[in-house]
C-alpha positions in Angstrom: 176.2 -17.4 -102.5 176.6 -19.8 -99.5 173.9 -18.4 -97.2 171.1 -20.8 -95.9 167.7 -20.5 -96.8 166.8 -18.5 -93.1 169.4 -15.7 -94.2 168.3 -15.6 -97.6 164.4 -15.3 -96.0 166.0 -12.0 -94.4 167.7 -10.7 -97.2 165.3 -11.3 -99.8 161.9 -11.1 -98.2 158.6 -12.9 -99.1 159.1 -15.7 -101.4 157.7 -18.8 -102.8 159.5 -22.1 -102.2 160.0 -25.6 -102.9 161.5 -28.3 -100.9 162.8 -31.9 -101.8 163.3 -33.3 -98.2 166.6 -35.8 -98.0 164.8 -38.8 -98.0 167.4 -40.7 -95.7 166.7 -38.2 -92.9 162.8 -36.7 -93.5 159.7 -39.3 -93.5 157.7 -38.8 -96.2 155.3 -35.9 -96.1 157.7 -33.9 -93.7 156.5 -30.5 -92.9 158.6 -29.1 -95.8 159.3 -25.4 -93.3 160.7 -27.6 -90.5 163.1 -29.4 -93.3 164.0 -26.3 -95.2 164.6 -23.9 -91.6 166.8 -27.2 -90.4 169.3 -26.6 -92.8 171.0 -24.0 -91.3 172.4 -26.1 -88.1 171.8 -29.3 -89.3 172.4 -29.2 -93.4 171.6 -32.9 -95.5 171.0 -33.3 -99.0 167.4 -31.9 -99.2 166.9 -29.3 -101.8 165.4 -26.2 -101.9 164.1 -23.4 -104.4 163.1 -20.0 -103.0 161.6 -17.5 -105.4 162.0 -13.9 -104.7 161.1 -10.8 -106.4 163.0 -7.1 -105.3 164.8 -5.1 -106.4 168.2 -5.7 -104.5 169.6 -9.2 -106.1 170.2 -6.9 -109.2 170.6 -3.3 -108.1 170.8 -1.8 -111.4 167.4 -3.2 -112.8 163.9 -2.7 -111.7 162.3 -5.4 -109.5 163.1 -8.0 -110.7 161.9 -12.4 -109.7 165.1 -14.9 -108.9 165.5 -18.4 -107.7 167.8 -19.3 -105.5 168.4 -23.2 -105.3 170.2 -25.0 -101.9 172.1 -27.9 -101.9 173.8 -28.9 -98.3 171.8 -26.0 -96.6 173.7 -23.6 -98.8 173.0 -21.2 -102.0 175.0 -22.8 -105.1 172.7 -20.6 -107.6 170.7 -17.4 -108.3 169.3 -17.2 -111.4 166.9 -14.6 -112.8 163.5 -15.8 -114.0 162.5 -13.9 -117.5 159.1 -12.7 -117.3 
């Protein structure tokens, strides 16, 4: 909880993401990388979804997929995804 989404990229790995770009600070059609890589020095109220799947989130299961959603550049929630 409270990392942005460039330390969660180094804990978790390869993921799938989406982005919902703050509206009052990205144009439309913003490359959603450069909005969701911003957040960590210059946070707004985009938000994010990144989708993992390891097997460290939840050490004592197998590999498991999680989505971690950002508001304010910031983790507020993992949840696990049931297959």
């Amino acid at each position: 909880m409270g990392m942005t989404p460039f330390e969660a990229k180094l804990a978790g790995g390869a993921f799938a993401f989406k982005v919902v770009a703050d509206a009052a600070r990205w144009p439309t059609n913003s490359d959603p990388y450069k909005v969701m890589w911003a957040q960590s020095l210059l946070p707004d109220n985009s938000e994010i979804w990144m989708t993992f799947k390891n097997s460290t989130q939840f050490p004592d299961e197998p590999e498991c997929m999680f989505r971690v959603h950002f508001r304010r550049g910031k983790v507020i929630e993992i949840e696990k995804v049931r297959d």
